[in-house]
C-alpha positions in Angstrom: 129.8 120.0 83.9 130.0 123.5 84.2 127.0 125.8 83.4 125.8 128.9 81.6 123.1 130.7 80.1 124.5 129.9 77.2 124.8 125.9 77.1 121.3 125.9 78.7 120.1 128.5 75.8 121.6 125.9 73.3 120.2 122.7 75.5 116.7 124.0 75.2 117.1 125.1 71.3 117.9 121.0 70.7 115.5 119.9 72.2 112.9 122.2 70.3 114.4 121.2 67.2 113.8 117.7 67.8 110.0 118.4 68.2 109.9 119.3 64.4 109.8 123.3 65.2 113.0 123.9 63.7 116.3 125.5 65.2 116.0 128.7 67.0 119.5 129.1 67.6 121.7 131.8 65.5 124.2 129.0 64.4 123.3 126.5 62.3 124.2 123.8 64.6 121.4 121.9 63.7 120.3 121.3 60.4 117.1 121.5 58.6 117.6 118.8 55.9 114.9 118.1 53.2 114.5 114.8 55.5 113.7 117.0 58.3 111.5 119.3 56.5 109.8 116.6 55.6 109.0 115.1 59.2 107.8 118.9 60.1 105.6 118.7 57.1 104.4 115.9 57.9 103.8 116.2 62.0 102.0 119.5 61.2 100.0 118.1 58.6 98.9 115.3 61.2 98.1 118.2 63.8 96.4 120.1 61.5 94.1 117.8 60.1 93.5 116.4 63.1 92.8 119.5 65.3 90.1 120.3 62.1 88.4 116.9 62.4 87.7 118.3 66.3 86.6 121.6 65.2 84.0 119.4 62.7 83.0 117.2 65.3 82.3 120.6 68.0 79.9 122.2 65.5 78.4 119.6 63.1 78.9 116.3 65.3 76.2 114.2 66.7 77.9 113.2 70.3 76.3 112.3 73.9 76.9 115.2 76.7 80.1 114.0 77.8 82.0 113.5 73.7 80.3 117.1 72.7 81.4 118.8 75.8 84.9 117.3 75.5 84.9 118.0 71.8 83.9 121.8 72.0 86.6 122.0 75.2 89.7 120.5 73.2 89.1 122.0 70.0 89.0 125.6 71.5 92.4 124.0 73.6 94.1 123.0 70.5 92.8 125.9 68.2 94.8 128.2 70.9 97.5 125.7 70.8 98.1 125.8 67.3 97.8 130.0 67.4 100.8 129.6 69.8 102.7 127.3 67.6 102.3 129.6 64.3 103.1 132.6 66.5 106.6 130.8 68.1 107.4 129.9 64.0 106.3 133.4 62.6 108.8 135.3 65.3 111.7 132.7 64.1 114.2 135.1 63.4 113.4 137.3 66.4 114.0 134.6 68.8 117.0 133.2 67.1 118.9 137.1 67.5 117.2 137.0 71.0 118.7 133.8 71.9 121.6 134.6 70.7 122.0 137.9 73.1 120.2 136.6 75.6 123.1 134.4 75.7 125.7 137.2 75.3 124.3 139.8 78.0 126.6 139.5 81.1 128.1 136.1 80.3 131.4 137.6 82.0 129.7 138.3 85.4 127.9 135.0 85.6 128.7 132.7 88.7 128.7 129.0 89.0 126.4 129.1 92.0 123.4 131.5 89.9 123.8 129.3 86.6 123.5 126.4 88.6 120.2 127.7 90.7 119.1 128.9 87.1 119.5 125.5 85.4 117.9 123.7 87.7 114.9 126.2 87.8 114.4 125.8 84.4 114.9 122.0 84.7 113.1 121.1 87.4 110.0 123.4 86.1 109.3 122.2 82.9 110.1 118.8 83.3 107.2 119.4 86.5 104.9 120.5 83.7 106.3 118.3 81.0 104.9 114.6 83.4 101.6 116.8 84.6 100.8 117.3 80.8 101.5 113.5 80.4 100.0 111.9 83.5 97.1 113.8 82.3 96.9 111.9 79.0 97.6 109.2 80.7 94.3 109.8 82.8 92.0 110.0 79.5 93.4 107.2 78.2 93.4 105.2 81.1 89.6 106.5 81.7 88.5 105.8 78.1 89.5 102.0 77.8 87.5 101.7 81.5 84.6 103.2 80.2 85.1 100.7 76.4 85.7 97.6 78.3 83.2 98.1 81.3 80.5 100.1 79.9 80.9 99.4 75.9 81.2 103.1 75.5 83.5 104.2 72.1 87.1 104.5 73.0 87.5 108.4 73.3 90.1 110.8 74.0 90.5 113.5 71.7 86.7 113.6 70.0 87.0 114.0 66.7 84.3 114.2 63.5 85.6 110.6 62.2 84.8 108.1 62.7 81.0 108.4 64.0 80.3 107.7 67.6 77.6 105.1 66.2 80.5 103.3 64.2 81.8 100.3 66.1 84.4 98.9 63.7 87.9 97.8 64.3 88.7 100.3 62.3 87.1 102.5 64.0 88.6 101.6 67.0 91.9 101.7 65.6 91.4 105.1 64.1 90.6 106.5 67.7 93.9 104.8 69.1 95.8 106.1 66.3 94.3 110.0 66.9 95.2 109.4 70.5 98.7 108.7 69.6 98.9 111.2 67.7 97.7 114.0 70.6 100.6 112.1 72.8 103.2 112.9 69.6 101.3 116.5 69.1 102.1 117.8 73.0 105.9 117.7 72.1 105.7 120.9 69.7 103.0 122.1 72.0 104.9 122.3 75.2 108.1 123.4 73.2 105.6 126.8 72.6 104.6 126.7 76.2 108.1 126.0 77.7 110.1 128.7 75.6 108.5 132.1 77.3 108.9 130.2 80.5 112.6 129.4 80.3 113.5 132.9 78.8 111.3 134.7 81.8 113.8 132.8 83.6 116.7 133.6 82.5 115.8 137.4 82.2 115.1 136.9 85.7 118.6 135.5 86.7 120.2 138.2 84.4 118.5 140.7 86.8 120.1 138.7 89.7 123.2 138.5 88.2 123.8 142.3 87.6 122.8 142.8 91.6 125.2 140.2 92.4 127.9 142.4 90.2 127.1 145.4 92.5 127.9 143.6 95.2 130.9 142.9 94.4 132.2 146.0 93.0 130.8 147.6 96.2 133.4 145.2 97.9 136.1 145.3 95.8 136.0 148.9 96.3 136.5 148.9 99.7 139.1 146.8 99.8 141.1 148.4 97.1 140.6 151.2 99.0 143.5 149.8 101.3 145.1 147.9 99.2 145.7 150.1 96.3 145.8 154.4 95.7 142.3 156.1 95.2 142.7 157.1 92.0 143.0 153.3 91.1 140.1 151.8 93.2 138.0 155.0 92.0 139.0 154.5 88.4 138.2 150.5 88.8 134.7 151.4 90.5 133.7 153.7 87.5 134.5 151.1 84.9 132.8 148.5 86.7 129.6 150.5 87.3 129.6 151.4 83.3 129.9 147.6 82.8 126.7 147.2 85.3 124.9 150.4 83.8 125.3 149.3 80.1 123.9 145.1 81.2 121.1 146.9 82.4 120.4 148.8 79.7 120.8 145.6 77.7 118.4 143.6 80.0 115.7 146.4 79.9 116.1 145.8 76.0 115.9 142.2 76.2 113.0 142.0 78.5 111.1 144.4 76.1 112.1 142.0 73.2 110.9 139.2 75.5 107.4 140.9 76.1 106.9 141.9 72.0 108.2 138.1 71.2 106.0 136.2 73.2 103.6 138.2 74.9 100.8 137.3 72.7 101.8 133.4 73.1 102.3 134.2 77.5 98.7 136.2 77.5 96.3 132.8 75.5 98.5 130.9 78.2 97.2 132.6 80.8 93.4 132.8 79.0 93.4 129.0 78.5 94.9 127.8 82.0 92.1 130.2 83.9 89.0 129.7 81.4 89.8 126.0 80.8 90.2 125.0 83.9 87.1 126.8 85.3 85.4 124.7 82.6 86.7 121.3 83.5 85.9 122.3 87.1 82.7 123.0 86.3 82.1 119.8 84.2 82.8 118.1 87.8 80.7 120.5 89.5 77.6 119.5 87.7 78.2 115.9 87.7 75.8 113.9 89.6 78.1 110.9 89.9 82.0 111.1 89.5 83.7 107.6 89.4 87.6 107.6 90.8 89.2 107.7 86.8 87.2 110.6 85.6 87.9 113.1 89.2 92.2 111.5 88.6 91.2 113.0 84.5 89.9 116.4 85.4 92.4 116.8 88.2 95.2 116.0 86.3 94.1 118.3 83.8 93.6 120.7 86.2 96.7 120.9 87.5 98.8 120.6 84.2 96.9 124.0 83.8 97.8 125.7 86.8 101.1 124.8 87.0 101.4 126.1 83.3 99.9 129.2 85.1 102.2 129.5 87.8 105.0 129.1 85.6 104.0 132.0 83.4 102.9 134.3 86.5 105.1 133.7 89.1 108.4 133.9 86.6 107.3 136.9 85.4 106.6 138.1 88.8 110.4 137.1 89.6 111.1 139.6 87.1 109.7 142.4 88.2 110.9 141.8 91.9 114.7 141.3 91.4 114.6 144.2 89.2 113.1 146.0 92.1 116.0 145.0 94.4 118.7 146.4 91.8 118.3 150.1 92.2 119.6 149.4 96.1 122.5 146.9 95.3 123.4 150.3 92.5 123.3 153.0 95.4 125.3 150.3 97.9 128.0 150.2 95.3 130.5 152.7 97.0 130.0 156.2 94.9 129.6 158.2 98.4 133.6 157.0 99.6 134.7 158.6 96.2 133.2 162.0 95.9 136.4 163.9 97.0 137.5 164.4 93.0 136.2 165.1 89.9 135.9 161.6 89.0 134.2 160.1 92.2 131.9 163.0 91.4 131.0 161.7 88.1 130.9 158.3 89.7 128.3 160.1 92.0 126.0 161.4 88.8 126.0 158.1 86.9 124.7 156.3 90.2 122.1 158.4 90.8 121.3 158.3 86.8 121.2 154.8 87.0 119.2 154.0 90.8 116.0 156.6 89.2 116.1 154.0 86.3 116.1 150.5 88.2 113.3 152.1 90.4 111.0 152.6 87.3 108.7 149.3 88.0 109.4 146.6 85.1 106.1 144.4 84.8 104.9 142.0 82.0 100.8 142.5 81.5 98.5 140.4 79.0 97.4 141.8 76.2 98.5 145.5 77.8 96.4 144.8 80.5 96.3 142.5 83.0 99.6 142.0 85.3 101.5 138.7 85.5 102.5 138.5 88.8 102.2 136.5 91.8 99.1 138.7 92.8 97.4 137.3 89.4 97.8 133.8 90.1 96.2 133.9 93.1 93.7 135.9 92.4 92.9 133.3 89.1 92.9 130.3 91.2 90.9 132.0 94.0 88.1 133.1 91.3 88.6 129.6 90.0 87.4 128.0 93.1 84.8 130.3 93.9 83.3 129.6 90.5 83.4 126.3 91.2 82.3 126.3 94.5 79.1 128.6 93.8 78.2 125.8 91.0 78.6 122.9 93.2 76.9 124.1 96.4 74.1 125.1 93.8 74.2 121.4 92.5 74.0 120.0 95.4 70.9 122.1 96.8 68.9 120.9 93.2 69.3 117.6 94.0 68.5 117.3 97.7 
């Protein structure tokens, strides 16, 4: 089948929509029904309420170390979840027109080989963070039944206010099963507000490859209608093909704006939750005295959920800003100095240069109007990461000898 931004726009929009967010594509392809309006109701209700019992159980709740730590930690998570949620169904409109051009911006000059890289780079990198989010659950889960059936401990995963640690009902117990179930259900809509940034960075970032690729081949096209054809008809082709190139550019710059006003907010708590979170859970581990093998597979599966979330956010928008770098060269290779003899190859001339003083200008995304996202950023969050936790460790470690 073949591919395009398009289809993979429309792909991701679908599967959104099944999550309960609603669609965020321009045509109404598919429908919010009462029924379905009720399901989002109802899912958000669940979330809500939920996510409010944790907040409860972090400020009023009477828990050992490990629940209030683990309480406090997920209800600041899922508080900055839910801020990303609202934020992805408060810009609704936005990102249905964005989609929609997003969609539209140089379909004509995609190539099989570029949509095909581009779906699978979408693909293949949120279904990477889609299993670490869930192998992670699995790992508290998994670690919470050891530590009920060995050790007679509560069955906890997400802590919440209700029921009481102290209550050992079957009700209790299936209360706890059922708000666990419930975080499995409540990732869906999460990721979809974690995924979306990532799979437009990537396609802005394929647009920008795209347009070089167009160069390219103008820049060869002109030189062999250059033999093949009169001038005045290669020189004429090369100045309607560089407008074409000049005005996707100015579309993309546009777009990528749209894409930083959008979801910059939602892209900058990514980053401030990945880094600070998983210094946290690193920490936890740090200061333990005794680590059995489930717990160490729960923090660094949560751990790694996180930075690849981070890496997906950095590096993508780091992509960005390095094949935009590259375009200003593919604009001056294009052929304008062969067709400089005339008026028009002179005009030619003027609109390249125009054109390669814009593409120099450096296009980077920054959190919160500060901080880059870049490749430079990630690893300079996971080396202060470590660091952090390797000051805390060593110091452990000297305590107890």
């Amino acid at each position: 089948m073949s591919q395009s931004t398009r289809l993979l726009v429309k792909k991701i929009c679908r599967y959104i929509y099944y999550t309960g967010l609603g669609n965020y594509w321009i045509e109404d392809i598919y429908k919010e029904t009462s029924c379905y309006k009720v399901y989002s109701a109802v899912s958000f209700s669940a979330y809500i309420i939920m996510v409010f019992l944790e907040n409860v159980a972090a400020w009023f709740g009477v828990f050992p170390k490990v629940e209030k730590n683990s309480a406090v930690m997920f209800s600041a998570i899922h508080n900055i979840v839910l801020v990303k949620m609202f934020l992805l169904l408060y810009h609704k409109k936005s990102i249905k027109k964005l989609n929609y051009e997003i969609a539209a911006v140089g379909a004509g000059m995609e190539q099989k080989v570029t949509m095909r890289n581009q779906y699978k780079k979408v693909k293949y990198g949120l279904l990477l963070y889609v299993f670490s989010v869930y192998l992670s659950l699995l790992a508290y889960g998994v670690a919470s039944m050891r530590k009920y059936i060995i050790e007679g401990t509560p069955f906890y995963t997400v802590v919440t206010y209700l029921p009481s640690y102290d209550d050992t009902s079957s009700i209790a117990f299936v209360l706890r099963v059922f708000f666990y179930m419930i975080w499995l259900y409540m990732m869906l809509p999460m990721m979809s507000a974690d995924c979306m940034p990532v799979a437009h960075l990537i396609i802005i970032a394929y647009k920008f490859i795209t347009l070089c690729d167009h160069y390219k081949k103008i820049s060869e096209d002109f030189r062999k209608n250059l033999y093949d054809k009169s001038k005045q008809i290669a020189v004429a082709k090369l100045k309607y093909e560089c407008m074409q190139g000049i005005t996707m550019h100015q579309k993309l710059l546009v777009l990528a704006n749209e894409v930083n006003r959008v979801f910059g907010v939602i892209m900058s708590l990514q980053v401030c939750e990945s880094s600070v979170v998983a210094v946290l859970l690193l920490l936890r581990l740090a200061i333990s005295l005794h680590v059995n093998f489930t717990d160490a597979i729960m923090t660094y599966t949560f751990v790694g959920s996180l930075f690849i979330l981070l890496a997906l956010n950095l590096w993508n928008a780091g992509e960005i800003t390095y094949q935009a770098s590259l375009l200003s060269f593919e604009i001056y290779s294009c052929g304008w100095h062969l067709s400089q003899s005339d008026a028009l190859g002179r005009e030619i001339k003027h609109m390249v240069l125009i054109s390669c003083a814009q593409a120099q200008k450096p296009f980077i995304f920054k959190a919160f109007g500060i901080q880059e996202l870049s490749y430079a950023t990630f690893v300079s969050v996971a080396r202060m990461t470590y660091s952090i936790f390797a000051v805390f460790y060593h110091r452990t470690i000297a305590l107890h000898s």
